[in-house]
C-alpha positions in Angstrom: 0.0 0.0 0.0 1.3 3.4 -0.7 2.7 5.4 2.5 2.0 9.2 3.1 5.2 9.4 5.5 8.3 8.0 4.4 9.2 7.8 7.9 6.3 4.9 8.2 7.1 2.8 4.9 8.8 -0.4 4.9 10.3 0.9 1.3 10.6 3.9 -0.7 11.0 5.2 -3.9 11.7 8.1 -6.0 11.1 8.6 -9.5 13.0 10.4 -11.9 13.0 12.2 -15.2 13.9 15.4 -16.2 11.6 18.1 -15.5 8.9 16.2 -13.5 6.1 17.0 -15.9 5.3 13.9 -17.5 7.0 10.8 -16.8 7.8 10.5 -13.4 4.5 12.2 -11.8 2.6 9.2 -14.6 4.7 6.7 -12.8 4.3 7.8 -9.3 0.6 7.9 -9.9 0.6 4.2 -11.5 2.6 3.1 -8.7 0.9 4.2 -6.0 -2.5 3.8 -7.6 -1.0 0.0 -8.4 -0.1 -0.3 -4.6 -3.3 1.1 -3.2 -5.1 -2.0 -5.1 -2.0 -4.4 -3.5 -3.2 -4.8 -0.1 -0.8 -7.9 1.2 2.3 -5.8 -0.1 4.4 -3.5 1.9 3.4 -0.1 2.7 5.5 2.1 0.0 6.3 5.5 -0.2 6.5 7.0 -3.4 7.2 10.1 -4.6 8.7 11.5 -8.0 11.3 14.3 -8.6 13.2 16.3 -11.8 17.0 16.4 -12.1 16.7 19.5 -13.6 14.2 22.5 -11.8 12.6 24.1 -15.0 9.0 23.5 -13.8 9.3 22.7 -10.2 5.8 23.9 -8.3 3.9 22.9 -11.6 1.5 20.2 -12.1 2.0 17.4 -15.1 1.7 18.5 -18.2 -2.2 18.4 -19.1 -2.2 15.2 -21.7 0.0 13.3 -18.8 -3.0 13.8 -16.5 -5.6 13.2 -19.3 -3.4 9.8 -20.0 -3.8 9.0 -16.4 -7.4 10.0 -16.3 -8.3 7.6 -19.2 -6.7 4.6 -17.0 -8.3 5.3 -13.6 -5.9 7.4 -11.6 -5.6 10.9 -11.5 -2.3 12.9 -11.1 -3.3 16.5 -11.2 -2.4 17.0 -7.6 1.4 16.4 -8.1 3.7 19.1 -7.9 6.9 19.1 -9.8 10.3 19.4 -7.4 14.1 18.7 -8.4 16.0 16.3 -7.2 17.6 17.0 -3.8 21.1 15.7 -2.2 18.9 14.8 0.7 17.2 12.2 -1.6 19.7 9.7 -1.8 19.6 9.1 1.9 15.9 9.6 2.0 14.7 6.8 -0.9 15.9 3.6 -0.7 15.1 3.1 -4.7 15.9 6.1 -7.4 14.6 5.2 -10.8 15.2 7.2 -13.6 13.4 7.3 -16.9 16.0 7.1 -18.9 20.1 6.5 -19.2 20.7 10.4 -19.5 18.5 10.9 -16.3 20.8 8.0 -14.3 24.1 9.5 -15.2 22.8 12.5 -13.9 21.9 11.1 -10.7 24.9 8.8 -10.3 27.1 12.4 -10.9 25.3 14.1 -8.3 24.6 11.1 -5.6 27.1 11.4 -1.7 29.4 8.4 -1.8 28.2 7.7 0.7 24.2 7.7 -0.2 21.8 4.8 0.5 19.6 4.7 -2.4 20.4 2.3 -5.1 20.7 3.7 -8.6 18.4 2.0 -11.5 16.2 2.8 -14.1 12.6 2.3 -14.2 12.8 -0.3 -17.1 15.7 -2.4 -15.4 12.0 -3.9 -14.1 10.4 -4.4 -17.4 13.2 -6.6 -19.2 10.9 -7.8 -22.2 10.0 -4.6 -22.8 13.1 -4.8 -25.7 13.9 -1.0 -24.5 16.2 0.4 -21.6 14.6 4.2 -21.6 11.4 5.3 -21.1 10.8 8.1 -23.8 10.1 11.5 -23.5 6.8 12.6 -24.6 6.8 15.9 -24.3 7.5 17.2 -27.9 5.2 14.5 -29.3 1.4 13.9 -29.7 -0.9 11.7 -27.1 0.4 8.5 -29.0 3.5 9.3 -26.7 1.8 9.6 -23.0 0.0 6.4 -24.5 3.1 4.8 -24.9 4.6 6.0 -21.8 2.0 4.3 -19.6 2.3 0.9 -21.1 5.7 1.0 -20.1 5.1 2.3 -16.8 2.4 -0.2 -16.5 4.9 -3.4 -17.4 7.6 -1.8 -15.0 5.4 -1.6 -12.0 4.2 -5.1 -12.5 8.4 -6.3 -11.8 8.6 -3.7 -9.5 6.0 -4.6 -6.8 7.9 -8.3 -6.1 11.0 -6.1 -5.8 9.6 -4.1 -3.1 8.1 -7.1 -1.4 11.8 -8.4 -1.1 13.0 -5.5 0.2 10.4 -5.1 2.9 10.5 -8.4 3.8 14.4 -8.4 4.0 14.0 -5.0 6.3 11.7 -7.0 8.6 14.3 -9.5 9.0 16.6 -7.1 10.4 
């Protein structure tokens, strides 16, 4: 289930793109709208971030949140932020989009951090792709796109996050 304080979570997880307007607010509303619906699973906190701060305080782009809408979960409450130092302590899980956003993130990350590093569609290996694509500069084909991905790397995710929690328990 997802978690409102990170303090309270067995896991959490931040995802990453670049400006925070499309695809990391789509996946942190698929992934806690997926985790809301998983109620043996781990209580989760999730939250998405940009590495770069062009549109930090805005809401997703209007065709993310109409994507969204058409599945069943809305995102129009999320407010873009960029990524903080303070996150790689705070997350146990940063999952970019996309190679460009991961190299970005591995450049700025403490040694001695405690995140782990990945991106979103190390989760979805048949997807046949490594990066999630940007969909900003195209039409809603894109957003469509964007979700099924999102979508397929959630499903790998959740066992992930079970594993984690339950090693955490164990401690």
């Amino acid at each position: 289930m997802a978690e409102h304080d990170p303090d309270d979570a067995d896991v959490s997880v931040l995802l990453v793109c670049m400006g925070n307007i499309c695809r990391s607010p789509m996946a942190e509303g698929w992934l806690s709208h997926r985790l809301g619906n998983w109620s043996r699973g781990p209580k989760v906190y999730v939250d998405s971030a940009g590495t770069h701060g062009y549109h930090a305080g805005s809401s997703p782009d209007p065709r993310a949140q109409a994507a969204t809408a058409r599945r069943g979960f809305h995102i129009g409450h999320l407010q873009a932020r960029q990524v903080v130092v303070e996150d790689f302590e705070r997350f146990d899980l940063l999952l970019a989009m996309d190679t460009d956003n991961l190299e970005f993130l591995t450049r700025l990350a403490p040694d001695t951090r405690r995140a782990e590093l990945r991106r979103l569609l190390d989760f979805a290996p048949t997807a046949g792709i490594t990066d999630v694509p940007d969909p900003y500069y195209g039409g809603d084909t894109g957003f469509e796109r964007v979700l099924d991905l999102v979508e397929a790397a959630v499903e790998g995710l959740l066992p992930e996050l079970d594993a984690r929690a339950a090693s955490r328990r164990r401690r």
